[in-house]
N, C-alpha and C positions, 0 to 999 in steps of 0.2 A: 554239954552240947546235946539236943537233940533231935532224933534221927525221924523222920515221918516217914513212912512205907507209903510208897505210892503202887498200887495196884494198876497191870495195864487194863482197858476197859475191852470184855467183850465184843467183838460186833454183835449187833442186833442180827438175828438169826432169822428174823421173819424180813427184815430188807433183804438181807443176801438173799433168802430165798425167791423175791420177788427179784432177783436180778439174774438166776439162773433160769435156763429153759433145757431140758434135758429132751435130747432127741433120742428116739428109739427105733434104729434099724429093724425089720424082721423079715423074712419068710417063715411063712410056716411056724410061728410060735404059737397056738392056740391055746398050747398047754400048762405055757409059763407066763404070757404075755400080762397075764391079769394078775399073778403074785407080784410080777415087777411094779406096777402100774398102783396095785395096792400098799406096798413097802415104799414105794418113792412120797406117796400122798402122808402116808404116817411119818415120813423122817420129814413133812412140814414143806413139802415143793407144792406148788401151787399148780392148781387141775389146768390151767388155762397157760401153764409154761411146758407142759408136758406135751411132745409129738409124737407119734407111732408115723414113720414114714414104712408104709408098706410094696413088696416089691413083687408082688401076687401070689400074695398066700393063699390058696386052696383050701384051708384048713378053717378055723374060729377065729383066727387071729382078730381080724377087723371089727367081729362082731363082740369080742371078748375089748378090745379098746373101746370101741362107741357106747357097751354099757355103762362104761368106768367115766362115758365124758371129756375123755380128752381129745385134742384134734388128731385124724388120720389123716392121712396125706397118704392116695395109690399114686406107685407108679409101676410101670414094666420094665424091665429089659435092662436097665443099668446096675443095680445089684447094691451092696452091703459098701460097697471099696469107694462108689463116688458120692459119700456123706463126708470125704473126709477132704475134700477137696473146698 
C-alpha cells in the first residue's frame, strides 16, 4: 500500500493581504506613527488598505501619515473607544 502526503496549501499572502484594511486610531502619535505605518507596509499590507483616523493630534501625527501615503481621516471629539463600534 501506498501512502501519498498531501501537503495543506498556503493562502496566498498577497490576496489576504488585499482583503485586510488596518485602521489606525491616534492622537498624538507623531513619534511612532511613522515606525508603525513603515512595519505594516514591509509585513506586505497595502498603502491603500491602510487608515490613520486621527482625533486632533497637535503634534506630527498627520503630517508623519500623509508622507507615508496612506489615507487620514480628522476627526474631533469622539476619541480612541468609537472605532470599535
Amino acid at each position: 500500500m501506498t501512502h501519498t502526503m498531501i501537503k495543506p496549501q498556503k493562502p496566498d499572502s498577497e490576496d489576504h493581504m488585499n482583503k485586510v484594511t488596518v485602521i489606525i486610531p491616534t492622537l498624538n502619535e507623531g513619534s511612532s506613527i511613522g515606525k508603525v505605518i513603515d512595519e505594516l507596509l514591509e509585513e506586505g499590507f497595502k498603502r491603500d488598505r491602510i487608515i490613520v483616523v486621527d482625533g486632533g493630534s497637535t503634534d506630527e501625527t498627520i503630517r508623519e501619515a500623509e508622507l507615508r501615503h496612506v489615507t487620514v481621516i480628522q476627526q474631533e471629539g469622539k476619541g480612541k473607544a468609537c472605532l470599535l463600534y
